[in-house]
Rosetta silent file (secondary structure, phi, psi, omega in degrees, C-alpha in Angstrom):
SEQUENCE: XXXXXXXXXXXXXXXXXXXXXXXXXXXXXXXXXXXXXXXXXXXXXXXXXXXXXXXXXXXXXXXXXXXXXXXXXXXXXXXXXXXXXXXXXXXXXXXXXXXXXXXXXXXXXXXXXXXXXXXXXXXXXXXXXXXXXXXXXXXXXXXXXXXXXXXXXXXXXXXXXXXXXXXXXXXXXXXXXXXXXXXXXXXXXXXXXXXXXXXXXXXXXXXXXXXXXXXXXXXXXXXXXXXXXXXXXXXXXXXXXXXXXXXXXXXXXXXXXXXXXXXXXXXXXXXXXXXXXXXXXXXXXXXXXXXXXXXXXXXXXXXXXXXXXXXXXXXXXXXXXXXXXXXXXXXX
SCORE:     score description
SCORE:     0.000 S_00000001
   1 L     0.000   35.333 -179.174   48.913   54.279   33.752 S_00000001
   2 L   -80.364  149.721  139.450   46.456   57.201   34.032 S_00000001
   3 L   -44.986   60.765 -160.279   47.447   60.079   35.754 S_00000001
   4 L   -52.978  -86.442 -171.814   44.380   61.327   38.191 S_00000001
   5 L     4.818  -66.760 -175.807   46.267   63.914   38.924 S_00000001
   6 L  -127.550  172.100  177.873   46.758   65.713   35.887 S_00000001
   7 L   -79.020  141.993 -169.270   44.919   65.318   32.567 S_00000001
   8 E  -108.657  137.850  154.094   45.998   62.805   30.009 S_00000001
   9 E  -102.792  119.396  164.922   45.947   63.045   26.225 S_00000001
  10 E  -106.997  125.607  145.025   45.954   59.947   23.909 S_00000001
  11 E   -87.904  115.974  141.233   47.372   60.270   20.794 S_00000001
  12 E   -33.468   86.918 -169.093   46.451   57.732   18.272 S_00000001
  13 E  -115.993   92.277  174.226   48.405   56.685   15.342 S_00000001
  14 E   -62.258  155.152 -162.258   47.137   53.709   12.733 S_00000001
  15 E  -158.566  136.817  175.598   50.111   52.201   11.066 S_00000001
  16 L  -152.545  152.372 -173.726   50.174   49.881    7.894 S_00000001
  17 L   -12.827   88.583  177.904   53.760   49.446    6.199 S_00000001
  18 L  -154.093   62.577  153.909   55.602   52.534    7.637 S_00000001
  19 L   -80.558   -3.783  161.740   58.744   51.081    9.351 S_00000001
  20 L   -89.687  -20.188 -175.450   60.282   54.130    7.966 S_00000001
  21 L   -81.489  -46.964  172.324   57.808   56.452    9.570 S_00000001
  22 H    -3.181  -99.268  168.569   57.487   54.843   13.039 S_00000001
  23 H   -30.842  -59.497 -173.758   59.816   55.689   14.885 S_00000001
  24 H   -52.484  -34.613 -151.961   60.249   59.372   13.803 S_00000001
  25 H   -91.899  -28.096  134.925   56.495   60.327   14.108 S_00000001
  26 H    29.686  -77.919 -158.757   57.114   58.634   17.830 S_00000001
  27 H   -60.638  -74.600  175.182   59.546   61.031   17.980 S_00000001
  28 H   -43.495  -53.554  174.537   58.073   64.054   16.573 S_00000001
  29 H   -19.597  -58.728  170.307   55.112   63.170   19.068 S_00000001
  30 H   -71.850  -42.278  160.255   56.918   62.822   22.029 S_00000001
  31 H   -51.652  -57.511  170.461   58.522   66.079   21.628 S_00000001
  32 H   -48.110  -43.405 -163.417   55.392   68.178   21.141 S_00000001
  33 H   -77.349  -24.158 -169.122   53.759   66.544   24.304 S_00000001
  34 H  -100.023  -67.588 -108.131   57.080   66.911   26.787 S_00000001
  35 H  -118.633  -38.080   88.905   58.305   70.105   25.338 S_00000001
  36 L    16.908  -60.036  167.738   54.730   71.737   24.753 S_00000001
  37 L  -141.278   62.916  144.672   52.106   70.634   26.678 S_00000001
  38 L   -48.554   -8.400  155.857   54.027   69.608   29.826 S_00000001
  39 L   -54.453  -51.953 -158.371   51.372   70.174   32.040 S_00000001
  40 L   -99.505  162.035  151.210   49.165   66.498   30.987 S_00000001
  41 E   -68.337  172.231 -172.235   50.229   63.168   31.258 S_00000001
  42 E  -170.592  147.107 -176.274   50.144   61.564   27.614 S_00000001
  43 E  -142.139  148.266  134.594   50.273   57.981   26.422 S_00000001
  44 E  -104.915  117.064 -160.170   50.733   56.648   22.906 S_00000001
  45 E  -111.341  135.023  174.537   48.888   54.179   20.938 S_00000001
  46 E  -120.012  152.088  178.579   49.517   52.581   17.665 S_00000001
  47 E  -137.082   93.574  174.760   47.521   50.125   15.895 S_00000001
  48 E   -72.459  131.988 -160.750   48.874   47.892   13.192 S_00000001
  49 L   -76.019   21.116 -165.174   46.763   46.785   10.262 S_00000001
  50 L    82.474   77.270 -179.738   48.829   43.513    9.649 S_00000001
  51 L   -82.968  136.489  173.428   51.879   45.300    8.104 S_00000001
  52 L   -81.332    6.914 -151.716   53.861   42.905    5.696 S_00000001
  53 L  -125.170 -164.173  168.453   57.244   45.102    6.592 S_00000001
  54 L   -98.061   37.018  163.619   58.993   45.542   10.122 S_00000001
  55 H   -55.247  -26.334  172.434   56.895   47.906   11.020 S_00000001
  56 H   -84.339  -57.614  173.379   55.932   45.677   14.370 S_00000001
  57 H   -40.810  -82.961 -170.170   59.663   44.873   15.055 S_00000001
  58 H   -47.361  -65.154 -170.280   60.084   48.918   15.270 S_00000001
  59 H   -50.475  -21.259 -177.638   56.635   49.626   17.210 S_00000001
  60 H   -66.573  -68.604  163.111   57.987   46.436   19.570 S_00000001
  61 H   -15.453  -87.918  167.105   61.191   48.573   19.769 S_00000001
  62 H   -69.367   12.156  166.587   59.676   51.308   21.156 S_00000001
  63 H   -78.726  -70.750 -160.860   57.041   49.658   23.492 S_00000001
  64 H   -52.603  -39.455  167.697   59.995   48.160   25.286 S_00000001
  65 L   -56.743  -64.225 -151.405   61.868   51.861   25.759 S_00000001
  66 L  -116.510  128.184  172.939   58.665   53.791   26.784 S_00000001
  67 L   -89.894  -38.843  143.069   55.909   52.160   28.907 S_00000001
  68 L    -8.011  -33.443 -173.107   54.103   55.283   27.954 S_00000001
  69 E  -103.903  145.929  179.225   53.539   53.685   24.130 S_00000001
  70 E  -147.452  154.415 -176.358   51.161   51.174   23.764 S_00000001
  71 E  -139.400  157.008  143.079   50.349   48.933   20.684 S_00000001
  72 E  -128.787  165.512  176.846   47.751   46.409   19.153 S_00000001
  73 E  -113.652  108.550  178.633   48.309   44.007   16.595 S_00000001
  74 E   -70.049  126.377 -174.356   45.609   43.281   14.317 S_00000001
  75 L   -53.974   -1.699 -173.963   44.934   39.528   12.934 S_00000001
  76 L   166.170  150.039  179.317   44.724   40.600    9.579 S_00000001
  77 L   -60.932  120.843 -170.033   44.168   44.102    7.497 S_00000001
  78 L  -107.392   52.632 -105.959   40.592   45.047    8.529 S_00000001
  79 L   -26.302 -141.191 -154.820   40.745   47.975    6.254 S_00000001
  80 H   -75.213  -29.527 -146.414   41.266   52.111    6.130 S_00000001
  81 H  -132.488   -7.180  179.939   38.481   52.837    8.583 S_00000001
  82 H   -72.281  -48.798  165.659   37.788   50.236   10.866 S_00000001
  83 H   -25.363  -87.255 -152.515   41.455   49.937   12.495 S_00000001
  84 L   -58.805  -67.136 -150.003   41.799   53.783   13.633 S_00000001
  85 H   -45.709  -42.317  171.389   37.930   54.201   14.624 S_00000001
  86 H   -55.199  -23.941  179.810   38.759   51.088   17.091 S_00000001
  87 H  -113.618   26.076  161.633   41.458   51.926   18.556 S_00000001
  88 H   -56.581  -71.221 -176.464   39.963   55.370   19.080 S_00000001
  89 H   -51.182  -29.060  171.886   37.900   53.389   21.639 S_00000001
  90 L   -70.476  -48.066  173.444   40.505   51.857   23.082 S_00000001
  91 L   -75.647  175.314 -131.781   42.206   54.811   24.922 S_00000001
  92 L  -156.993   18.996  167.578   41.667   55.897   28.182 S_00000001
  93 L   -64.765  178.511  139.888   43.003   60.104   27.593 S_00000001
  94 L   -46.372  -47.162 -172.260   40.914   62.842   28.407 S_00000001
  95 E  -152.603  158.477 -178.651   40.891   63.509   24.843 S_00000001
  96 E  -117.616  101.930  140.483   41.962   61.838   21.608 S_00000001
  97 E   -70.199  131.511  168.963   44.124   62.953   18.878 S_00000001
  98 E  -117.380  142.852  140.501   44.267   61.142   15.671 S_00000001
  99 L  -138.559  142.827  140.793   47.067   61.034   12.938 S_00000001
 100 L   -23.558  107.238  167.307   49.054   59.326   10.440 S_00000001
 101 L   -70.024   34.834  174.255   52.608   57.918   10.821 S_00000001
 102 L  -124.818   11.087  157.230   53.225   59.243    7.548 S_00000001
 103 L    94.440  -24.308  168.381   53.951   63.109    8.537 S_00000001
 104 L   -80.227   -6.415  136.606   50.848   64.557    6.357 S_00000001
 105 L   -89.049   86.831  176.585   49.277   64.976    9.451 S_00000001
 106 L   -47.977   90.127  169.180   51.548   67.593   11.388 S_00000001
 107 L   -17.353  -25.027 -176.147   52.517   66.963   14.625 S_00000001
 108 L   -65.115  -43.958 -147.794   53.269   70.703   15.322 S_00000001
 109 L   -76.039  -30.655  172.731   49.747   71.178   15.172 S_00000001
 110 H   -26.327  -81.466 -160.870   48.914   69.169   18.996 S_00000001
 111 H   -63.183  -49.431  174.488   49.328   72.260   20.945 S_00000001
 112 H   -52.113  -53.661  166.460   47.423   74.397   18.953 S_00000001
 113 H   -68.474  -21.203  170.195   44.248   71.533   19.270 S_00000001
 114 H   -82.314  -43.417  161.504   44.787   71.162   22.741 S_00000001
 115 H   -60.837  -35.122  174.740   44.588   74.815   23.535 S_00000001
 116 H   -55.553  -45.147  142.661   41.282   74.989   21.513 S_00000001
 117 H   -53.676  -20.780 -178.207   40.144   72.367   23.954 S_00000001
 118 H   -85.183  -39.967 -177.771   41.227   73.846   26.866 S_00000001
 119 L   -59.744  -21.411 -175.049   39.135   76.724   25.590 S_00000001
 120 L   129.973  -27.619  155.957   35.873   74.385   25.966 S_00000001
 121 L   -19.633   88.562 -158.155   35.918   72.654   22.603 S_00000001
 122 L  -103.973   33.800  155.502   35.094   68.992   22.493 S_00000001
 123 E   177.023  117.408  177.237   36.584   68.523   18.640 S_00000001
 124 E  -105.074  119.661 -157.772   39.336   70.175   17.225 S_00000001
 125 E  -124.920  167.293  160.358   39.916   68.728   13.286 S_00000001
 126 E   -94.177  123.232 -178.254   42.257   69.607   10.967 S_00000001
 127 E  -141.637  140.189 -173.892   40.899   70.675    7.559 S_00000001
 128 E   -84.882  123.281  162.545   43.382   70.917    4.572 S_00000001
 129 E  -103.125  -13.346 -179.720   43.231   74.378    2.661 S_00000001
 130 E   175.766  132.925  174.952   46.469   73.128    0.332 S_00000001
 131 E   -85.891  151.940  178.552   47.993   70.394   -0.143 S_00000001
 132 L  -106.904   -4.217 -164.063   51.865   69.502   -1.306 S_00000001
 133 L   -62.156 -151.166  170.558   50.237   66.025   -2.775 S_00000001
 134 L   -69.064  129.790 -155.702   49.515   65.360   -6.326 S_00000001
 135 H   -69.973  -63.751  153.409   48.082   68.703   -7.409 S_00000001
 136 H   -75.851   30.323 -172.318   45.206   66.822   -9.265 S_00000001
 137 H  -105.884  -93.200 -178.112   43.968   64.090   -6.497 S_00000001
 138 H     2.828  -57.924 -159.255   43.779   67.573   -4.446 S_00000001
 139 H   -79.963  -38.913  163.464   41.779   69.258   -6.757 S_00000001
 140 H   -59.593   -6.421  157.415   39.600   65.746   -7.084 S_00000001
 141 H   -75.106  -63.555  142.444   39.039   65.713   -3.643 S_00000001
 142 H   -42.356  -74.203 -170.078   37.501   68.833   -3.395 S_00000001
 143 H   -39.058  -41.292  176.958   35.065   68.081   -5.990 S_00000001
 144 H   -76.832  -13.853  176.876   34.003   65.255   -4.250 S_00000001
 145 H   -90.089  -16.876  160.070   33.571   66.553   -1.168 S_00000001
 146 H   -97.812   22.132 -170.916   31.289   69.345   -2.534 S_00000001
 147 H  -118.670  -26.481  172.938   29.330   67.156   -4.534 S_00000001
 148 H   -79.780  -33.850 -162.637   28.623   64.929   -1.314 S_00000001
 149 H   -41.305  -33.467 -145.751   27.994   67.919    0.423 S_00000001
 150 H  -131.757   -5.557  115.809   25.405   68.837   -1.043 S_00000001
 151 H    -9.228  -69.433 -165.277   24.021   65.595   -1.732 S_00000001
 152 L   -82.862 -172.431 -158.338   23.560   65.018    2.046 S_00000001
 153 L  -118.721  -33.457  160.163   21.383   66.065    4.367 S_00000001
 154 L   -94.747  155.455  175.524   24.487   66.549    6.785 S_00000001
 155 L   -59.622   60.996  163.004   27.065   69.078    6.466 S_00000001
 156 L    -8.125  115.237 -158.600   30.021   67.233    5.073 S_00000001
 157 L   -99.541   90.953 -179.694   33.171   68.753    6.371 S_00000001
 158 L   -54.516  121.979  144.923   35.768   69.626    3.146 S_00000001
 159 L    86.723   45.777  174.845   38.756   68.426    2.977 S_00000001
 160 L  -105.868  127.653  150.230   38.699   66.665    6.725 S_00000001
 161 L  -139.249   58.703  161.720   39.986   63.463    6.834 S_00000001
 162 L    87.986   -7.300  154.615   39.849   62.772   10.543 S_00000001
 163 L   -27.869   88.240  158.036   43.095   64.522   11.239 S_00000001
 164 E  -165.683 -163.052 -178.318   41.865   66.154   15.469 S_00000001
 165 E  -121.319  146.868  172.042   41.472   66.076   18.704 S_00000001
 166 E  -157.057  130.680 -152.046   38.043   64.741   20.502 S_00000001
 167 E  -101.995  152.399 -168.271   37.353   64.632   24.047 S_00000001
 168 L   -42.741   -9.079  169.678   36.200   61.781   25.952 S_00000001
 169 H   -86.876  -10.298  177.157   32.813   62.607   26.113 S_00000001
 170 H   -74.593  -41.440  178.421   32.616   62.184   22.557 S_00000001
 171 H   -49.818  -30.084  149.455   34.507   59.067   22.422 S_00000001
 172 H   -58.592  -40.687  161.659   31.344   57.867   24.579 S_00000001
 173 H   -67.001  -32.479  175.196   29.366   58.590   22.178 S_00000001
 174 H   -45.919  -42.542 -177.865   31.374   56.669   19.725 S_00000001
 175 H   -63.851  -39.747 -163.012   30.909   53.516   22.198 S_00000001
 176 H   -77.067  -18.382 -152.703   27.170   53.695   22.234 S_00000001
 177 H  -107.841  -26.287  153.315   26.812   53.572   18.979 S_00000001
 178 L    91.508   27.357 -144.531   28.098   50.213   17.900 S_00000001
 179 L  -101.008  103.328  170.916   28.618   51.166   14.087 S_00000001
 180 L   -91.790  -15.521  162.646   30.827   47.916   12.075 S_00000001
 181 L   -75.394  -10.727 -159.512   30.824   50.494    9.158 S_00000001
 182 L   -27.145  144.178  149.393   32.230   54.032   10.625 S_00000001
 183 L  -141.801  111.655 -161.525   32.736   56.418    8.467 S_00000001
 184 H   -84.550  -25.772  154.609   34.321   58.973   10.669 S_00000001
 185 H   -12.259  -70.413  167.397   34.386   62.175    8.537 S_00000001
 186 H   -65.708  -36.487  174.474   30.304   61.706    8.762 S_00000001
 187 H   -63.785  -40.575 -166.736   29.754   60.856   12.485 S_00000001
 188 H   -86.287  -19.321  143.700   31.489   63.833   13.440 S_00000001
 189 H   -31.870  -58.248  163.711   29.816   66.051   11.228 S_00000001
 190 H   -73.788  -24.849 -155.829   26.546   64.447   11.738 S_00000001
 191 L  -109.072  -40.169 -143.474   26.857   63.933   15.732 S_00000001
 192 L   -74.868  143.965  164.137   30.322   66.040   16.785 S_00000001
 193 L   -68.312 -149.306 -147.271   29.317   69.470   19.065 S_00000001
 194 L   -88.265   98.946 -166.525   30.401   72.730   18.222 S_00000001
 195 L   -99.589  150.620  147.109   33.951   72.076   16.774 S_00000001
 196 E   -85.192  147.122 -176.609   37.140   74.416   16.210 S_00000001
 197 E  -130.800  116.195  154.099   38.588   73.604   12.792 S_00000001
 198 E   -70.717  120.718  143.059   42.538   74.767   12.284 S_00000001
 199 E   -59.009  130.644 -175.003   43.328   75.310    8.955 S_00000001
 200 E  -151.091  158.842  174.462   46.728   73.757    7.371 S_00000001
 201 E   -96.569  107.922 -169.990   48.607   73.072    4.387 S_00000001
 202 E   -70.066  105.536 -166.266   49.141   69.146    3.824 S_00000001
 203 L   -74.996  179.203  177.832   53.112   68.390    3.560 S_00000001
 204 L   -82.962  137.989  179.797   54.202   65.512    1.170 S_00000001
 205 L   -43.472  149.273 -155.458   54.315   62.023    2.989 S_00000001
 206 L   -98.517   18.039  164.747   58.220   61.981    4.760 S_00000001
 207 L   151.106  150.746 -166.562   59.051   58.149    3.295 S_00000001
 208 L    94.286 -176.723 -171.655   57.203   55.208    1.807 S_00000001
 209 L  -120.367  164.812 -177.507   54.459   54.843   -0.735 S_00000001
 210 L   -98.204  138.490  163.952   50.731   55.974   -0.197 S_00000001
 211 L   -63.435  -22.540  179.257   48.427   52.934    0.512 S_00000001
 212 L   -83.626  151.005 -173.275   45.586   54.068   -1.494 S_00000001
 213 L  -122.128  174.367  153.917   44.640   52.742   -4.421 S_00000001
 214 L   -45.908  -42.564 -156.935   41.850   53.260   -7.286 S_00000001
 215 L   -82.189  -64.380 -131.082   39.711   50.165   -5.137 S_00000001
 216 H   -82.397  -20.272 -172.808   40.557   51.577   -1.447 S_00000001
 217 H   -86.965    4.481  138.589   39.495   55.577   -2.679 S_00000001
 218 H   -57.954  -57.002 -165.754   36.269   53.941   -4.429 S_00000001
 219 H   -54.228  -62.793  170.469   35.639   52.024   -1.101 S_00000001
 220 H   -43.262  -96.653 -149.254   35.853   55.294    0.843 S_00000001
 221 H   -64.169  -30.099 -164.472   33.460   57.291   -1.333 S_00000001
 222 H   -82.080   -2.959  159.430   30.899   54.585   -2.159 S_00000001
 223 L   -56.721  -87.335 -175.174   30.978   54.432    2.195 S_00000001
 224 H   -52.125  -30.174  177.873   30.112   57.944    2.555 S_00000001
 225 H  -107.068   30.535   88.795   27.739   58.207   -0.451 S_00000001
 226 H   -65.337  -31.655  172.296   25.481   55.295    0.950 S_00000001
 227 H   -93.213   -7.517 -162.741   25.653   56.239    4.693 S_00000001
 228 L  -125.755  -17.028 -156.713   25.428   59.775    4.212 S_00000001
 229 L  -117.904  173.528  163.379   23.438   60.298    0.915 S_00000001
 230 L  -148.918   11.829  162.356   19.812   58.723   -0.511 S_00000001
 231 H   -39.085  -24.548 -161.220   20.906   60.239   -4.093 S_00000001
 232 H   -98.552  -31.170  171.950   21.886   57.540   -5.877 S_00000001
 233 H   -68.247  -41.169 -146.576   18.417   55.652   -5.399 S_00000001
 234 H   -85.589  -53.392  164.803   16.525   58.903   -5.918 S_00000001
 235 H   -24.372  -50.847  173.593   18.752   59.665   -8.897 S_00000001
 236 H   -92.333   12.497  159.555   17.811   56.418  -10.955 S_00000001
 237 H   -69.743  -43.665 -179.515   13.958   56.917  -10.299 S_00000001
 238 H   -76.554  -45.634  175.412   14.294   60.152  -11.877 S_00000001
 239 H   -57.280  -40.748 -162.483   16.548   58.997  -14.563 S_00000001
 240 H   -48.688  -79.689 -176.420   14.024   55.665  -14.991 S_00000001
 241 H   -43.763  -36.688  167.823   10.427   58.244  -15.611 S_00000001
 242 H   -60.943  -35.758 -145.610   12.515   60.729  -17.553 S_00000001
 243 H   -92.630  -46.806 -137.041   14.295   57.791  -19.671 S_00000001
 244 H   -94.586  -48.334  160.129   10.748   55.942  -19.717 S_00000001
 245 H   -42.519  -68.938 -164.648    8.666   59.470  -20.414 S_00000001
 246 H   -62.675  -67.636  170.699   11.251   60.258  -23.564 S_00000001
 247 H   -43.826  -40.083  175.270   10.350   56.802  -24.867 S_00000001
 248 H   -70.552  -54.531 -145.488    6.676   56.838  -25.026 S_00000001
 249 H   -83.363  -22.132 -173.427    6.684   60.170  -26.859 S_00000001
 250 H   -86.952  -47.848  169.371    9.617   58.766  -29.227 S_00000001
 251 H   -46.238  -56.291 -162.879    7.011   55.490  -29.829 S_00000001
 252 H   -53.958  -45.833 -169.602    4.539   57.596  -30.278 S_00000001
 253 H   -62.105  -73.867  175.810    6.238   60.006  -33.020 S_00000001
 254 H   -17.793  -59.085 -164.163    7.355   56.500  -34.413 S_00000001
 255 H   -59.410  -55.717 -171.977    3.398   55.121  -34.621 S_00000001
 256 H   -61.299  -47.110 -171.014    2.143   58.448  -36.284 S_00000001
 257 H   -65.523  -25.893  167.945    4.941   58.390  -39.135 S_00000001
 258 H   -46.813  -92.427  149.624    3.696   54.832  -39.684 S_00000001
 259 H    36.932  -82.210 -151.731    0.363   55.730  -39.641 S_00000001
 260 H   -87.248  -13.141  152.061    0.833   58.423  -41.968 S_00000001
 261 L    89.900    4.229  163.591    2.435   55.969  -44.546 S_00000001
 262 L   -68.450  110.338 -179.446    6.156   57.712  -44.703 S_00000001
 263 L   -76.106  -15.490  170.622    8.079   55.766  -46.585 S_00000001
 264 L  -110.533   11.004 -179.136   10.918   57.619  -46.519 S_00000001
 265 L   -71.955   69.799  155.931   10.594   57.975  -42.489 S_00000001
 266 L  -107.715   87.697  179.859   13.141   55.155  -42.260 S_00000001
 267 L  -122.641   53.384  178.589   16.263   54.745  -40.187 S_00000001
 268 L    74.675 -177.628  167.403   16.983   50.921  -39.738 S_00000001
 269 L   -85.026   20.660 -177.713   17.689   49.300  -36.807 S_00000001
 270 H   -61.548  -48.320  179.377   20.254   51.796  -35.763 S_00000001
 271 H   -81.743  -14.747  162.787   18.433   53.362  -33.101 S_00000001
 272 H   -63.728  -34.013  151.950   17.027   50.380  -31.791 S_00000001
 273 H   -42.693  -50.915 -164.845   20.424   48.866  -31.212 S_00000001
 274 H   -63.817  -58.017 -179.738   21.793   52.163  -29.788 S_00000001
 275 H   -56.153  -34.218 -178.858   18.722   52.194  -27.313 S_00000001
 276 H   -72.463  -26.118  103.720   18.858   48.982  -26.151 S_00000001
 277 H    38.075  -73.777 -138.609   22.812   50.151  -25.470 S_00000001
 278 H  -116.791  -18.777  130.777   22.058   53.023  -23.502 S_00000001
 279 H   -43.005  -61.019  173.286   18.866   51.297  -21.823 S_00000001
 280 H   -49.774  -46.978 -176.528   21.377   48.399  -20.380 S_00000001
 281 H   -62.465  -53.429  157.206   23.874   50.722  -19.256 S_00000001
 282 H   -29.906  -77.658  176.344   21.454   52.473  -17.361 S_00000001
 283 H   -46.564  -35.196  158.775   20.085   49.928  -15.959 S_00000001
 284 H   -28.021  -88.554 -167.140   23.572   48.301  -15.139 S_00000001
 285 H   -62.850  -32.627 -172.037   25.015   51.251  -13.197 S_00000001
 286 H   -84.100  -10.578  142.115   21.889   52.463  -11.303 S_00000001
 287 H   -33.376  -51.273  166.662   22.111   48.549  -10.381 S_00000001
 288 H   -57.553  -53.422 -178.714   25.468   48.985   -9.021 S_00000001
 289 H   -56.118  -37.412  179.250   24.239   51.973   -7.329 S_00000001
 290 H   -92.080  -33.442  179.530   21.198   49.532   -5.292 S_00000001
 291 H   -53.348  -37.236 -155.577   24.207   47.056   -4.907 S_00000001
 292 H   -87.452  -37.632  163.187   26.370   49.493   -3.123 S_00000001
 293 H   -17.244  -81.166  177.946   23.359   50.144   -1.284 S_00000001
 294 H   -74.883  -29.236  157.767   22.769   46.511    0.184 S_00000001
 295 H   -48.802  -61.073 -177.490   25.831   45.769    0.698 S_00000001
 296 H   -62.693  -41.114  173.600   26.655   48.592    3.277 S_00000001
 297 H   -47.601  -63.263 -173.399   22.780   47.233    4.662 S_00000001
 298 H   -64.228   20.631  169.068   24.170   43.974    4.981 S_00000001
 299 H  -111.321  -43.147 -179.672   27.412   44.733    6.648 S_00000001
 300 H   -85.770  -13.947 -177.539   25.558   46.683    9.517 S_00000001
 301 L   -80.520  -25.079 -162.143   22.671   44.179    9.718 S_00000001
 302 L   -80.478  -22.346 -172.613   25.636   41.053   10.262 S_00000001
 303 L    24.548   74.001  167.855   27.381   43.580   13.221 S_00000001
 304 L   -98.169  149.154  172.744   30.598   41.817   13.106 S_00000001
 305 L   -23.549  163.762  177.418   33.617   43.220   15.211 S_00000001
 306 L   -67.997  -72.393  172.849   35.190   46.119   14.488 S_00000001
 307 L  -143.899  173.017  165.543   38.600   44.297   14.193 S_00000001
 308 L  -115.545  126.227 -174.207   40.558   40.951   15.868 S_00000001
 309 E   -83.386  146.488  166.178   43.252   41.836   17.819 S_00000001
 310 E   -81.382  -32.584 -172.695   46.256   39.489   17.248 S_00000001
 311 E  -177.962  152.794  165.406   47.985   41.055   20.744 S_00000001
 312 E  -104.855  178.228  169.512   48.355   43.732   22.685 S_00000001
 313 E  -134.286  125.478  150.600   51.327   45.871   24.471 S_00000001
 314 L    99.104  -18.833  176.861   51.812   48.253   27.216 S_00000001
 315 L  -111.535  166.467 -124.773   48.466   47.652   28.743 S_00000001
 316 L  -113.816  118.459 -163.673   47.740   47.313   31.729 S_00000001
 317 L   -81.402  136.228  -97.788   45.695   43.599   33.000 S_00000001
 318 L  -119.535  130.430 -179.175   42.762   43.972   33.620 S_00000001
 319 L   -71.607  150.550 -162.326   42.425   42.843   37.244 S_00000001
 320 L   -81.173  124.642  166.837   40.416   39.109   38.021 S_00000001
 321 L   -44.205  103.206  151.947   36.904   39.239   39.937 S_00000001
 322 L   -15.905   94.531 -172.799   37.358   37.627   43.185 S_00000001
 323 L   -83.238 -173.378 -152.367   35.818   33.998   43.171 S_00000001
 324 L   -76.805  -25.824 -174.803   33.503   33.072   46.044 S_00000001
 325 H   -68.281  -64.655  151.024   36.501   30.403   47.086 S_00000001
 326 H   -32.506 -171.326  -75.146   38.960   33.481   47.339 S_00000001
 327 H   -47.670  -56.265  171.787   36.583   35.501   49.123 S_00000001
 328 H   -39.613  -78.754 -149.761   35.912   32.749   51.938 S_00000001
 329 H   -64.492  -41.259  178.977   39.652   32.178   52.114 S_00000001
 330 H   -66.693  -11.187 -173.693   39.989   36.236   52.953 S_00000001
 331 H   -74.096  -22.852 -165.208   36.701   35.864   55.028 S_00000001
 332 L   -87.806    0.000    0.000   38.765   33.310   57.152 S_00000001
């Protein structure tokens, strides 16, 4: 359903238990793109993570109205980041917008990234200057995003979370690279040209509960602070020789009051418990830290899919290679 004619924009949308959102942000969608940018052709794709709700029954809904809409259905929740970056790949616009069906990405905003593209731009983000969320996740958010910043070796983009527009030559790049880990925040940062970034205020989600958790916002940063960072190794080397320096010289002080026969230079086993304490925990957590490490190695050395699609909708089949018995019967 491409348009030669005129240029098409795909809009994206990942969807995990939002049968309240569906439909509207559809809605809201459809409107910017007809009423807005009337000039392009425009298709929409959603991609469900395995929703336990009717979120597929609605997206179903609205397949069947608009041939325009297109969906997959995943076999099972492949998580936060795997989903969207795939079915990034999957569309066939000029350019890609990604958002949320939950309304904290604004739809309003589409025309404004598509003129910024029009201008020559091949990635127009969104970056949050204030938020409507919880006031301290906001503020905890920032911190973390200047503390990777500056960590990394690439320029971490604050308070981006993948919210834009990106035009098909990037989305080529995207192909080539063959990544079972994305983290998209960092490819376009590390990789993305010369981007426009609109500034916005982040409304409160329009219905439903937020999917993140303590686990899935862990998951997310210990992604980005292994693919992006080499801190956490280089951190416990430095802690180990400082921790291991401070110990000899603490022995040492220890040998000479022997030595020297002070008798009242006694204080139990207290500090040997407490070091061996504070000597585990170290070791423990910068463990965790080489764990997090090998893990993310071992997820990119196994290069399993992206996702499994359960089904698709709305697209269009992908025509069958002539076999040599069909060609002979047309030669004849």
């Amino acid at each position: 359903m491409h348009d030669e004619s005129r240029k098409t924009i795909s809009v994206m949308i990942p969807c995990y238990n939002e049968e309240e959102n569906v439909r509207p942000i559809y809605e809201a969608v459809r409107e910017q793109l007809t009423q807005n940018c009337p000039g392009y052709a425009y298709e929409i794709l959603f991609i469900d993570n395995k929703s336990r709700d009717r979120t597929r029954e609605r997206i179903e809904d609205i397949c069947r109205a608009d041939r325009r809409v297109k969906a997959i259905f995943n076999s099972k929740n492949f998580g936060q980041f795997n989903s969207p970056y795939h079915a990034m790949l999957q569309t066939c616009g000029d350019c890609t917008i990604t958002m949320c069906a939950d309304f904290q990405d604004p739809p309003e905003l589409i025309p404004r990234f598509v003129s910024e593209w029009e201008k020559g731009y091949k990635i127009v983000i969104g970056r949050k200057t204030r938020s409507r969320e919880n006031p301290l996740l906001y503020f905890l958010r920032g911190c973390y995003y200047r503390l990777l910043r500056r960590m990394s070796d690439v320029e971490i983009i604050e308070q981006f979370t993948g919210f834009g527009l990106y035009d098909r030559s990037f989305l080529d790049t995207l192909r080539a690279l063959h990544d079972p880990t994305p983290f998209m925040r960092g490819i376009v940062a590390e990789l993305g040209p010369e981007r426009a970034e609109i500034e916005y205020t982040q409304p409160r989600r329009r219905a439903g509960k937020t999917h993140n958790s303590f686990y899935t916002l862990y998951d997310a940063a210990m992604l980005s602070f292994t693919s992006y960072t080499k801190a956490g190794m280089r951190i416990a080397a430095f802690t180990g020789f400082i921790i291991a320096l401070l110990s000899f010289l603490i022995g040492v002080a220890f040998l000479v009051a022997k030595l020297a026969a002070w008798d009242r230079f006694s204080a139990g086993y207290a500090p040997t418990v407490i070091s061996v304490f504070f000597m585990g925990g170290v070791q423990l957590t910068f463990l965790g830290f080489l764990g997090e490490y090998v893990m993310s190695m071992n997820t990119r050395i196994m290069d399993r899919p992206l996702v499994i699609e359960e089904r698709r909708i709305n697209f269009e089949p992908e025509k069958p290679e002539a076999t040599t018995e069909q060609e002979t019967e047309k030669e004849a």
